[in-house]
Backbone and ligand atoms as CSV (ligand in chain L), in Angstrom:
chain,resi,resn,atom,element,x,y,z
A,1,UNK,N,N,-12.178,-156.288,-79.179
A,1,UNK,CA,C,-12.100,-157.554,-78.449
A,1,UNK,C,C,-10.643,-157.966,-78.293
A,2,UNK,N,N,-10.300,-158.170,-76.993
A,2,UNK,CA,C,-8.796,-158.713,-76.766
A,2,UNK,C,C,-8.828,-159.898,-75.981
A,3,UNK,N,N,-7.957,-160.567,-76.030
A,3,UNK,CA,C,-7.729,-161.705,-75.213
A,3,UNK,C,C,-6.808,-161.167,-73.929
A,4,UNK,N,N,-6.561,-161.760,-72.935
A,4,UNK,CA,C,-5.535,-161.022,-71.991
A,4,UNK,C,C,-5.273,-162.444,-71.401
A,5,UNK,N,N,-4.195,-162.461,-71.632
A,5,UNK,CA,C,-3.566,-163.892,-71.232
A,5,UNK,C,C,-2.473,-163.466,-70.030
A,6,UNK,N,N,-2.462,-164.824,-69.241
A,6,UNK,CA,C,-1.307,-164.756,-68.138
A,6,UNK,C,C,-0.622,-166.077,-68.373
A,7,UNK,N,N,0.257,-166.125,-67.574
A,7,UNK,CA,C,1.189,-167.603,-67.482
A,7,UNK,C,C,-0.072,-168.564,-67.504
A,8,UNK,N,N,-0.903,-168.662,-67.245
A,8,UNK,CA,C,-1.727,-170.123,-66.457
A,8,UNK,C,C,-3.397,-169.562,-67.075
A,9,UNK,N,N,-3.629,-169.082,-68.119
A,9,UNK,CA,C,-4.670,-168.512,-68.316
A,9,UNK,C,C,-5.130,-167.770,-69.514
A,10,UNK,N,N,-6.503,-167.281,-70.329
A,10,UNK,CA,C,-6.656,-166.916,-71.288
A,10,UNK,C,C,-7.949,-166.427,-70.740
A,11,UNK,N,N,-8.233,-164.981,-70.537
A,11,UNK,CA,C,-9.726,-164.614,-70.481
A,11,UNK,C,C,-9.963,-163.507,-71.478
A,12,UNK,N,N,-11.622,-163.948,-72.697
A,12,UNK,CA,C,-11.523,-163.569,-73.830
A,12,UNK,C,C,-13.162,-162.564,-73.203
A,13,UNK,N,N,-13.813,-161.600,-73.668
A,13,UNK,CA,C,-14.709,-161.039,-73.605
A,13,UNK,C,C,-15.713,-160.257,-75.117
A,14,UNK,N,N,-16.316,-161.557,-75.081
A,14,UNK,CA,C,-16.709,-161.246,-76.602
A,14,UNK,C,C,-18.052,-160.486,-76.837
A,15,UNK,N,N,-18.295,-159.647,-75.580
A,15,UNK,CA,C,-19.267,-158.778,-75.430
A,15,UNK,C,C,-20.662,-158.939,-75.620
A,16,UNK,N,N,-22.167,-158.576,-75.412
A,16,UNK,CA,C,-23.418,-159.403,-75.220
A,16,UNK,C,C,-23.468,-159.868,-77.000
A,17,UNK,N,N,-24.267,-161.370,-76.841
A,17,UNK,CA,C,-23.941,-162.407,-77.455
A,17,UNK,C,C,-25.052,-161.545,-78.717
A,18,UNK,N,N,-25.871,-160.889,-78.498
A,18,UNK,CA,C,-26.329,-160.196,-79.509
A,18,UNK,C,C,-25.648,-159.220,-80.563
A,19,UNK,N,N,-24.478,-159.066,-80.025
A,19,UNK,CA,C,-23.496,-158.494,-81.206
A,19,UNK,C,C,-22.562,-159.677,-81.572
A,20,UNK,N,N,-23.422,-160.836,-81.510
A,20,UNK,CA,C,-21.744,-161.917,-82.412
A,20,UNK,C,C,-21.827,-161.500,-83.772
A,21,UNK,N,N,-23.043,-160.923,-84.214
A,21,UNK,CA,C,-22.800,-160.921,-85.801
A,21,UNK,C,C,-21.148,-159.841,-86.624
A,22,UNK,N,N,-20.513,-159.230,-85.584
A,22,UNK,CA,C,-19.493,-158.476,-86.106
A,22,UNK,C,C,-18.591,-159.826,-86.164
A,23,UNK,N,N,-18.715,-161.392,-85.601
A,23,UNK,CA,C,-17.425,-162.101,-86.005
A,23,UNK,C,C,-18.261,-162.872,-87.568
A,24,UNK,N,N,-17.269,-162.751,-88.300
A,24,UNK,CA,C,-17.707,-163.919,-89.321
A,24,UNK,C,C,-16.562,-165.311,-89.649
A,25,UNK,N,N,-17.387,-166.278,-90.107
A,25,UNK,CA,C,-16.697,-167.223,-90.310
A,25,UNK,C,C,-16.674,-167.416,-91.834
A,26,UNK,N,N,-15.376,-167.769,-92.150
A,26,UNK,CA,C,-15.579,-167.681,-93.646
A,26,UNK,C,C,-15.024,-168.711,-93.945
A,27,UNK,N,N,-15.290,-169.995,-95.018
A,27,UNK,CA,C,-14.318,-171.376,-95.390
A,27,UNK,C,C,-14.374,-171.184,-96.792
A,28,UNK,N,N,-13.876,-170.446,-97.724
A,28,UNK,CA,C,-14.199,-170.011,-98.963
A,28,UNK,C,C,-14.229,-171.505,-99.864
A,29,UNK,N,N,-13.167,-172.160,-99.387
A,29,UNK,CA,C,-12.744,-173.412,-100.036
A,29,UNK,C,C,-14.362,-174.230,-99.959
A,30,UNK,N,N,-14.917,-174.457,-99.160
A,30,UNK,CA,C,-16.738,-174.734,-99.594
A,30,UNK,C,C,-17.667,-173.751,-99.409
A,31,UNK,N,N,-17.609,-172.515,-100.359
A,31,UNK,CA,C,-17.980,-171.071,-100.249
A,31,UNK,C,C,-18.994,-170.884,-98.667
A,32,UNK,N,N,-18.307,-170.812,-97.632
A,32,UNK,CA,C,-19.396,-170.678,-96.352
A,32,UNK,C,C,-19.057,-169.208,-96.178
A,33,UNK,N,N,-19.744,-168.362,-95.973
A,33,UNK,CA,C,-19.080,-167.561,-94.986
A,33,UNK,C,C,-20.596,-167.312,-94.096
A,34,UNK,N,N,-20.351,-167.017,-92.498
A,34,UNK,CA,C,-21.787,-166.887,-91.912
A,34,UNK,C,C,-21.164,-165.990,-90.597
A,35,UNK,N,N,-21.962,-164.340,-90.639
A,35,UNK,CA,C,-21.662,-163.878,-89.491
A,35,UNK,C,C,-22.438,-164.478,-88.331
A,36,UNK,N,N,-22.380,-164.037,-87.124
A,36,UNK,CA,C,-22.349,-164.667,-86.122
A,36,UNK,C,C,-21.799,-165.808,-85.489
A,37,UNK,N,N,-21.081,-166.388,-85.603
A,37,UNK,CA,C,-20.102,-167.409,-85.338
A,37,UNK,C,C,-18.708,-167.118,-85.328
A,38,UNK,N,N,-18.300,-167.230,-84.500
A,38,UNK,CA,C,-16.783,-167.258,-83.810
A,38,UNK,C,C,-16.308,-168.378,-82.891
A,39,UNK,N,N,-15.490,-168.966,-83.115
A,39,UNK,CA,C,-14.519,-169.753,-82.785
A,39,UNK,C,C,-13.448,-169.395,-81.468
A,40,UNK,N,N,-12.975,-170.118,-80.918
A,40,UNK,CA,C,-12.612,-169.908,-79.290
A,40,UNK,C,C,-11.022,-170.486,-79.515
A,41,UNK,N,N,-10.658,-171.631,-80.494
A,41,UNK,CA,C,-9.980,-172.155,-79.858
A,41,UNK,C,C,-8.497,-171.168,-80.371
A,42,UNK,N,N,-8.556,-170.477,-81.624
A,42,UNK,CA,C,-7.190,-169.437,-81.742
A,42,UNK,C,C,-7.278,-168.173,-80.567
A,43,UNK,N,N,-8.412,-167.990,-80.210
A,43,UNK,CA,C,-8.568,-166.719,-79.411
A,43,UNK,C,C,-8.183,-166.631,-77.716
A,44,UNK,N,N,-8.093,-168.619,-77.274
A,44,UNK,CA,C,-8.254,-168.581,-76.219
A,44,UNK,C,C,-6.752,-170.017,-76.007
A,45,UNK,N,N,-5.907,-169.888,-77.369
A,45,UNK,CA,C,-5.164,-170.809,-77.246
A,45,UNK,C,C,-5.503,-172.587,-76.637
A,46,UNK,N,N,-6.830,-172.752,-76.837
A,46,UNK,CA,C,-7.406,-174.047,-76.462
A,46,UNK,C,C,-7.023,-175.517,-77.167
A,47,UNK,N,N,-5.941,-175.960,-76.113
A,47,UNK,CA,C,-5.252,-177.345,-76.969
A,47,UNK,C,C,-5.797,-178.458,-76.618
A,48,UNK,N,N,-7.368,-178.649,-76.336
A,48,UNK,CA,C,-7.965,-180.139,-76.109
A,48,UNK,C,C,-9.590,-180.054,-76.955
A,49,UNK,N,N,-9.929,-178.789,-77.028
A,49,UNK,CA,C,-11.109,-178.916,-77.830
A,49,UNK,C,C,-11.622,-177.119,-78.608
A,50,UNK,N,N,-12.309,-177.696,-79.791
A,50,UNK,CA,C,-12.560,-175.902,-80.552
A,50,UNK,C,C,-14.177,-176.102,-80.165
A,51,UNK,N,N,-14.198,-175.041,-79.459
A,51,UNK,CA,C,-15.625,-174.265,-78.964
A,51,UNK,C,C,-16.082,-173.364,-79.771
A,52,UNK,N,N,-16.836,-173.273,-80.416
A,52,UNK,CA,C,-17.934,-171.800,-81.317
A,52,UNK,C,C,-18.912,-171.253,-80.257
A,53,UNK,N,N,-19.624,-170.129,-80.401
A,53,UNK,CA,C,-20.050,-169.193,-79.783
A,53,UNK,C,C,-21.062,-168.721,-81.145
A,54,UNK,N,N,-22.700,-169.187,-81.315
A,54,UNK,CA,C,-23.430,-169.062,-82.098
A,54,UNK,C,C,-24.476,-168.355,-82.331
A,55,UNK,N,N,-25.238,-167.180,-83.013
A,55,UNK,CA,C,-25.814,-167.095,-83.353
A,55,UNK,C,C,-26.549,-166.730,-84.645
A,56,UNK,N,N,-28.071,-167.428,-84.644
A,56,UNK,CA,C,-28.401,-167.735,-85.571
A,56,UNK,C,C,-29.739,-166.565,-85.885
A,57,UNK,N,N,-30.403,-166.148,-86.690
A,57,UNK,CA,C,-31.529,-165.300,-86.628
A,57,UNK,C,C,-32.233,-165.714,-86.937
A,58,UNK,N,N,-33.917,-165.428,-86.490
A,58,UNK,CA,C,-34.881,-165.712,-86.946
A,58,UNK,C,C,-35.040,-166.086,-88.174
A,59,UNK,N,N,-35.811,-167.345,-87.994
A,59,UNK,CA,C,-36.216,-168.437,-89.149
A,59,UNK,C,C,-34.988,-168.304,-89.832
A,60,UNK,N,N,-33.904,-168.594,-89.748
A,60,UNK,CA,C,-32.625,-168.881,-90.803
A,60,UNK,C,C,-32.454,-170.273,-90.091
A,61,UNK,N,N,-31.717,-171.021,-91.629
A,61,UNK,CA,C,-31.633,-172.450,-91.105
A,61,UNK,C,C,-29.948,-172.747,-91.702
A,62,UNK,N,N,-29.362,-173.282,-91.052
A,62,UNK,CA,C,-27.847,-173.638,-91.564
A,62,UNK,C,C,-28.067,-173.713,-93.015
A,63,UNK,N,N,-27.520,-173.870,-93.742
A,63,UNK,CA,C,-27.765,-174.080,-95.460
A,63,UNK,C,C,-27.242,-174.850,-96.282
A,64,UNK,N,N,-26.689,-176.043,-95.297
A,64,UNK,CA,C,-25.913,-177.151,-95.282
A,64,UNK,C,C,-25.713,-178.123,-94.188
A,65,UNK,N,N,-25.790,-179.631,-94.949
A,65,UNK,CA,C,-25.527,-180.753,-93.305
A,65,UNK,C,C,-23.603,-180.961,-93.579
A,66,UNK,N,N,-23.612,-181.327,-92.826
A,66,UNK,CA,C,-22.092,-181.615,-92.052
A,66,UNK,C,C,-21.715,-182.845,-91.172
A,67,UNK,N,N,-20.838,-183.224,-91.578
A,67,UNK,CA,C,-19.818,-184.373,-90.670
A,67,UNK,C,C,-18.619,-183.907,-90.287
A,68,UNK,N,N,-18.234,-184.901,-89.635
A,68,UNK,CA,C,-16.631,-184.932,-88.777
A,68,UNK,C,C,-15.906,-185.599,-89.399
A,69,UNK,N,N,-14.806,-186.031,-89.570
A,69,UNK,CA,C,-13.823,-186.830,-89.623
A,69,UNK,C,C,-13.783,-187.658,-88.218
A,70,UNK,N,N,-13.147,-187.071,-87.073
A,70,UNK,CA,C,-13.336,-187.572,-85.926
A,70,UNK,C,C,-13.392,-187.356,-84.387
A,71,UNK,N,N,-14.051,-185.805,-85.083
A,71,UNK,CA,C,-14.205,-184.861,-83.970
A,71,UNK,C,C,-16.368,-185.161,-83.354
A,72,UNK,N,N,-16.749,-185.180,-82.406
A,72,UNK,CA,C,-17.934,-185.580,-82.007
A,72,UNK,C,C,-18.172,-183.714,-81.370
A,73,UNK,N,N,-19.924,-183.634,-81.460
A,73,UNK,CA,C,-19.855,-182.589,-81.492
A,73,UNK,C,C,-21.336,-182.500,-80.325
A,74,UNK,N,N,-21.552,-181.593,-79.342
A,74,UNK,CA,C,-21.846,-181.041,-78.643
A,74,UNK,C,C,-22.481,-179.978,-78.426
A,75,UNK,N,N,-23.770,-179.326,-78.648
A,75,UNK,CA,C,-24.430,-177.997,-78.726
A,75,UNK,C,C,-25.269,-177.726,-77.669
A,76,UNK,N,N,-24.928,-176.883,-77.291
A,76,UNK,CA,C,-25.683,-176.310,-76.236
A,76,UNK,C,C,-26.804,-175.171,-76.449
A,77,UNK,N,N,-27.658,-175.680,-76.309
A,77,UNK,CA,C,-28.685,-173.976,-76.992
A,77,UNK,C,C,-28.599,-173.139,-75.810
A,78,UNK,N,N,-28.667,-172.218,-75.857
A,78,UNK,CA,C,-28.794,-171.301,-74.696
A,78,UNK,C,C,-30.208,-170.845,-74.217
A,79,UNK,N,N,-30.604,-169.834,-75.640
A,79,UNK,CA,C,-32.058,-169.373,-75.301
A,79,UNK,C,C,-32.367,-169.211,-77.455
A,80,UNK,N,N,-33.571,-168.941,-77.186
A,80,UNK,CA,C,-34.336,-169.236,-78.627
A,80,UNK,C,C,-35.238,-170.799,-78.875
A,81,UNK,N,N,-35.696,-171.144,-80.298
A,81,UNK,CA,C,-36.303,-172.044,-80.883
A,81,UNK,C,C,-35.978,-172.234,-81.541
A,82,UNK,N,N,-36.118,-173.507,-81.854
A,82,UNK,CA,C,-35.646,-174.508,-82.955
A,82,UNK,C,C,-35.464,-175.796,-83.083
A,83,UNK,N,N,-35.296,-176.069,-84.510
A,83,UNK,CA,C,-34.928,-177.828,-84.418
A,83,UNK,C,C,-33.663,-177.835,-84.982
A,84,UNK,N,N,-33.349,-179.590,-84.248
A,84,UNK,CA,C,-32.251,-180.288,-85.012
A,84,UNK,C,C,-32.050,-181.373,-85.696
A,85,UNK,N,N,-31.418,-181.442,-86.779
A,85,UNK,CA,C,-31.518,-182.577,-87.377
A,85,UNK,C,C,-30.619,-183.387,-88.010
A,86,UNK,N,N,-30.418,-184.792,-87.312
A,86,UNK,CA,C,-29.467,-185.688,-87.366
A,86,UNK,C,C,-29.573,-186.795,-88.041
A,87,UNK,N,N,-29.089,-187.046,-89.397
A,87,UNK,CA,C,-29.474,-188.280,-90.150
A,87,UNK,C,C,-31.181,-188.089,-90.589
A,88,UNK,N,N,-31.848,-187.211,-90.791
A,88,UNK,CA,C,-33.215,-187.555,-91.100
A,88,UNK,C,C,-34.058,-187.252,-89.986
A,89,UNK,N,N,-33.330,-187.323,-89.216
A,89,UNK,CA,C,-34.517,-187.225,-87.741
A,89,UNK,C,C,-34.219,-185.936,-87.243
A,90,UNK,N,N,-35.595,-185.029,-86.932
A,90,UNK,CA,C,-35.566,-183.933,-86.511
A,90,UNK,C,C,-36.598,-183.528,-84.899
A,91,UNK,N,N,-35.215,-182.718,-84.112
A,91,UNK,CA,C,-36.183,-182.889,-82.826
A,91,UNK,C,C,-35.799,-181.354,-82.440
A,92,UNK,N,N,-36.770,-181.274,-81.420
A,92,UNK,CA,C,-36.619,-179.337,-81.233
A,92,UNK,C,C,-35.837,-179.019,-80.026
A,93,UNK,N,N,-35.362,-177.879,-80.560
A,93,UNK,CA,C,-33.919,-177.452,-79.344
A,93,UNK,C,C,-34.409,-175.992,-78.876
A,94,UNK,N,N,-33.934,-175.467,-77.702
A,94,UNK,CA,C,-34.378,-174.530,-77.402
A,94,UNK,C,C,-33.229,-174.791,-76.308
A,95,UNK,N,N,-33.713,-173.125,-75.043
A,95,UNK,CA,C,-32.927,-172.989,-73.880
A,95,UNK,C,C,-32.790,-174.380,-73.146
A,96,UNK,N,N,-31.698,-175.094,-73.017
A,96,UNK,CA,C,-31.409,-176.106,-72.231
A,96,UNK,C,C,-31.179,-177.217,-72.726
A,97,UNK,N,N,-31.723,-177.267,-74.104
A,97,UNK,CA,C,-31.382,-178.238,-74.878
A,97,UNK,C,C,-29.997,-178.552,-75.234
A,98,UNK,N,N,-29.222,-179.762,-75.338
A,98,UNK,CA,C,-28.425,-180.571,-75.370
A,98,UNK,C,C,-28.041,-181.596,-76.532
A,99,UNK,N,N,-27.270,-181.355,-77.625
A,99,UNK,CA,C,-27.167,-182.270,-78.416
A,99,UNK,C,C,-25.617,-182.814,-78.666
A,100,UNK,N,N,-25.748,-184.124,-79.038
A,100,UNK,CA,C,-24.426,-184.481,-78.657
A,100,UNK,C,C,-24.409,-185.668,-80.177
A,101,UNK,N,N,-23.834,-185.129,-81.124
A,101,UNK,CA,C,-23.388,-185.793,-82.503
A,101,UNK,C,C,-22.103,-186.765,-82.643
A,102,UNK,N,N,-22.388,-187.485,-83.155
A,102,UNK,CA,C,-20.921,-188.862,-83.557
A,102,UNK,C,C,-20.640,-187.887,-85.019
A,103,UNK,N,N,-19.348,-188.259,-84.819
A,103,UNK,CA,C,-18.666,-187.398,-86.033
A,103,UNK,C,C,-19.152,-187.639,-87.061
A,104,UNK,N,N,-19.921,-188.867,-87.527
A,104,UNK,CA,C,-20.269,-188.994,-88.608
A,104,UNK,C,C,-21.898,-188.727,-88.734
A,105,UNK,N,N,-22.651,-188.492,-87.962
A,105,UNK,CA,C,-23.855,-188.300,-87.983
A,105,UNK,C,C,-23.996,-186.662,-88.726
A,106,UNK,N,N,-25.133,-187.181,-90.202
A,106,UNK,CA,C,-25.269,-185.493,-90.743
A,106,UNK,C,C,-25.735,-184.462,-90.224
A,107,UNK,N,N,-25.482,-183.378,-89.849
A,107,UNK,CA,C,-26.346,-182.691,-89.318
A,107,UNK,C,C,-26.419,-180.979,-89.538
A,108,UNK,N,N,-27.325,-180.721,-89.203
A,108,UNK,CA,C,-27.790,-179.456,-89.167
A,108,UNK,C,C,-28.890,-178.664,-88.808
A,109,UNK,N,N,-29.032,-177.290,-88.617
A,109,UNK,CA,C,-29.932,-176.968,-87.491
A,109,UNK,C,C,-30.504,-175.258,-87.909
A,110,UNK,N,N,-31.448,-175.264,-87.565
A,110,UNK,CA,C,-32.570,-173.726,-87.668
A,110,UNK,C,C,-33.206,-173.592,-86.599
A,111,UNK,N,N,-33.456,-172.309,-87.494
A,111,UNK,CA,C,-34.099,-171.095,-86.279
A,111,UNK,C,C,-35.588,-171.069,-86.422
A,112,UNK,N,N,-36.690,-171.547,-85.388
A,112,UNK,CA,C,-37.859,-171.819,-86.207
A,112,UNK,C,C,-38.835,-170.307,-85.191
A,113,UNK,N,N,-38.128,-169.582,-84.553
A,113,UNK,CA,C,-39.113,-168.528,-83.550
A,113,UNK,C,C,-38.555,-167.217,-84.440
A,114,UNK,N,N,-39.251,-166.204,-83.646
A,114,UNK,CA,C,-39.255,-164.731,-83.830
A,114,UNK,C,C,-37.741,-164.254,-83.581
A,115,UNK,N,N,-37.034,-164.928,-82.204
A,115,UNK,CA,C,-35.790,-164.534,-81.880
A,115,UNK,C,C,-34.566,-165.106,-82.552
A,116,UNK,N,N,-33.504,-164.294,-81.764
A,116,UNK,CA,C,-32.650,-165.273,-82.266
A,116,UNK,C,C,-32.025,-166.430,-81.627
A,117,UNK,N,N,-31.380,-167.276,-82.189
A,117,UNK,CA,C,-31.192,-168.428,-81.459
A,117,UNK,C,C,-29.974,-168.522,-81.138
A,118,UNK,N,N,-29.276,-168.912,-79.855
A,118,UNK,CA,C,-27.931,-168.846,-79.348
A,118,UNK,C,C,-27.390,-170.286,-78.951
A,119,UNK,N,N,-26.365,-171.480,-79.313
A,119,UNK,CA,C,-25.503,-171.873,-78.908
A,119,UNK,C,C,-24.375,-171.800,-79.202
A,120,UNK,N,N,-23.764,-173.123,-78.364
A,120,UNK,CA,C,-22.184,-173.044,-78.088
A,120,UNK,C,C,-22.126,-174.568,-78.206
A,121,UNK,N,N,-21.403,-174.356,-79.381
A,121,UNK,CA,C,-20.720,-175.915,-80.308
A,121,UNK,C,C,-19.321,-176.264,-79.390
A,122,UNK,N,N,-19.096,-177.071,-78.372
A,122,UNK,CA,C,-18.005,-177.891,-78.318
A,122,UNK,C,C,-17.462,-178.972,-79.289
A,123,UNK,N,N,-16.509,-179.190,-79.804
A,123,UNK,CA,C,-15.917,-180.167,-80.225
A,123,UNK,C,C,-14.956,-180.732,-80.077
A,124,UNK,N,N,-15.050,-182.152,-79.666
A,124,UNK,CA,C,-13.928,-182.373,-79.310
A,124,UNK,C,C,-13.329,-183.869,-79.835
A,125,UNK,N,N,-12.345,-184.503,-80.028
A,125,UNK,CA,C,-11.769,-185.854,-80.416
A,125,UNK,C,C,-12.336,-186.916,-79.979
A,126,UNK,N,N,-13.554,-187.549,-80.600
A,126,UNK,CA,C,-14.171,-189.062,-80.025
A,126,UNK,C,C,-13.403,-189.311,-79.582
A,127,UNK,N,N,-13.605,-190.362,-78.372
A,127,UNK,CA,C,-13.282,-191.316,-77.015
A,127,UNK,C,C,-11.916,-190.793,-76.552
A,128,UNK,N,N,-11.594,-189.412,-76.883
A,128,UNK,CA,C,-10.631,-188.818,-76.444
A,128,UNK,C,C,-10.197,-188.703,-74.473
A,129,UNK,N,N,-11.625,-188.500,-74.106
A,129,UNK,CA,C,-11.569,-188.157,-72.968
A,129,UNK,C,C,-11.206,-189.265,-71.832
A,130,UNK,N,N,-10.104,-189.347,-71.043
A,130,UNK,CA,C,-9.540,-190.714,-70.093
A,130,UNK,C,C,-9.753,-190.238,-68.891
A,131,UNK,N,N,-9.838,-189.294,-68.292
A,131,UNK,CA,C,-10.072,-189.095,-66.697
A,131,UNK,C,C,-11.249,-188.344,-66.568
A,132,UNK,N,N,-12.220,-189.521,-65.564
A,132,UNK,CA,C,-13.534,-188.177,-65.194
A,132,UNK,C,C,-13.156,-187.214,-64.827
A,133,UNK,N,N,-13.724,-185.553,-64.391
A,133,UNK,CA,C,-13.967,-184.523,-64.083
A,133,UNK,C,C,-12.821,-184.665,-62.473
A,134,UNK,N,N,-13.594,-185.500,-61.433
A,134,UNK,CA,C,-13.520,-185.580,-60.027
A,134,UNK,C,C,-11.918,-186.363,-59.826
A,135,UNK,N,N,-11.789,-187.540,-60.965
A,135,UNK,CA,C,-10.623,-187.850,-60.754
A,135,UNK,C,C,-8.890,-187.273,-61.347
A,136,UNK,N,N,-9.558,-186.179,-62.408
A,136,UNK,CA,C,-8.858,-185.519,-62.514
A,136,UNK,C,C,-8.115,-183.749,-61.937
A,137,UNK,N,N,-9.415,-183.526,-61.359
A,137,UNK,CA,C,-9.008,-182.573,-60.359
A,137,UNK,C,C,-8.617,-182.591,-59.393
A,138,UNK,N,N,-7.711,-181.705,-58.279
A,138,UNK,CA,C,-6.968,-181.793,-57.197
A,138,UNK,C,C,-7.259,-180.994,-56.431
A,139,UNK,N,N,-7.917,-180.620,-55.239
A,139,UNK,CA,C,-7.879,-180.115,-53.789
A,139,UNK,C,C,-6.948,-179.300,-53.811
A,140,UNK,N,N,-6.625,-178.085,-53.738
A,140,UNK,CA,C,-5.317,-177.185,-53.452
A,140,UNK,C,C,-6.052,-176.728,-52.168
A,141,UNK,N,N,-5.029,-176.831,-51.235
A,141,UNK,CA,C,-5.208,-177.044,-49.855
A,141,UNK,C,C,-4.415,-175.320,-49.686
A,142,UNK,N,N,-5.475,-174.537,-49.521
A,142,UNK,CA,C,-5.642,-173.067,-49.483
A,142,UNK,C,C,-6.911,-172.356,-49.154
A,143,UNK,N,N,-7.188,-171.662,-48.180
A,143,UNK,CA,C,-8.140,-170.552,-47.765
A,143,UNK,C,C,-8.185,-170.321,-49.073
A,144,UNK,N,N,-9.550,-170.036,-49.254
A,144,UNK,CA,C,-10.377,-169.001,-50.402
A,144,UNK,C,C,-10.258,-167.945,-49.910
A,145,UNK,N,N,-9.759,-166.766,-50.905
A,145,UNK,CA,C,-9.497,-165.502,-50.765
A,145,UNK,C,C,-9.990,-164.006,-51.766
A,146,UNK,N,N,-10.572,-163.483,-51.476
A,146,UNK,CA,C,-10.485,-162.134,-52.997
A,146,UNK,C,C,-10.324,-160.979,-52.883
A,147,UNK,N,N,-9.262,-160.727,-52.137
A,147,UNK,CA,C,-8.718,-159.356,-51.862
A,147,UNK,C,C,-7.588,-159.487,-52.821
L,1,ZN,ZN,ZN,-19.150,-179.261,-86.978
C-alpha cells in the first residue's frame, strides 16, 4: 500500500475492504490493539479531520465504550448488521445507516449478522465547521476534459 501524493493531492488505495484486517490499530497505553481498522489521516496527510476505514467480523462487538474530548464522531456503515449504542440506547445500523455522536456521548458498536460489517468513522472538531459545502466551493471556469 502506497500513498502517491502530488502538489495539490493525496490518493491512497487500500485495496478490497475485505483485506483491512492486514492494518492493525494498536493504543497499548489502554491495551487496544484491533486488526481491521486503519486510519487515513497520517496516510493521506488530512489537516481538518481523522477518517478510519472499518471492519468488524461476525458477531464481534467493540470491547469497550468511548468518548471524545472534543472531537464529534460520524459512522457510516457501508454494508453488514448491527447495532449501536449511545449512552444506553441501542439502535440497529446496517448499509446506509448514519450515526452522528457528541464527543461526549458513550459509545460503541457490534456485529450482530453472519457477515462482516464495514464502516467509515469521520471525526472531526465540534462546531468546527464555518462554511457550507456550496458556499465554500468555487466554479473554475474550464471545459471538462480527460485526455
Ligand atoms: Zn472515537
Amino acid at each position: 500500500m502506497e500513498t502517491q501524493t502530488g502538489k495539490k493531492f493525496a490518493i491512497l488505495d487500500l485495496g478490497k475492504f475485505e483485506g483491512l484486517d492486514q492494518f492493525v490499530f494498536e493504543a497499548p497505553e489502554v491495551k487496544i490493539k484491533r486488526e481491521g481498522k486503519v486510519f487515513l489521516k497520517d496516510l493521506l496527510n488530512l489537516s481538518g479531520a481523522e477518517i478510519s476505514i472499518n471492519k468488524l467480523p461476525a458477531y464481534e462487538s467493540i470491547p469497550f465504550y468511548h468518548t471524545h474530548r472534543q472531537n464529534e464522531e460520524i459512522y457510516i456503515f457501508l454494508s453488514g448488521t448491527g447495532e449501536f449504542q449511545i449512552d444506553g440506547e441501542i439502535f440497529p445500523v446496517g448499509e446506509g445507516s448514519i450515526v452522528r455522536v457528541d464527543p461526549a456521548g458513550e459509545r460503541c458498536w457490534r456485529n450482530c449478522g453472519e457477515t462482516d460489517l464495514y464502516c467509515v468513522v469521520i471525526q472531526v472538531k465540534a462546531g468546527s465547521y464555518q462554511d457550507r459545502t456550496i458556499q465554500d466551493g468555487m466554479a473554475v471556469r474550464k471545459r471538462v476534459t480527460w485526455s
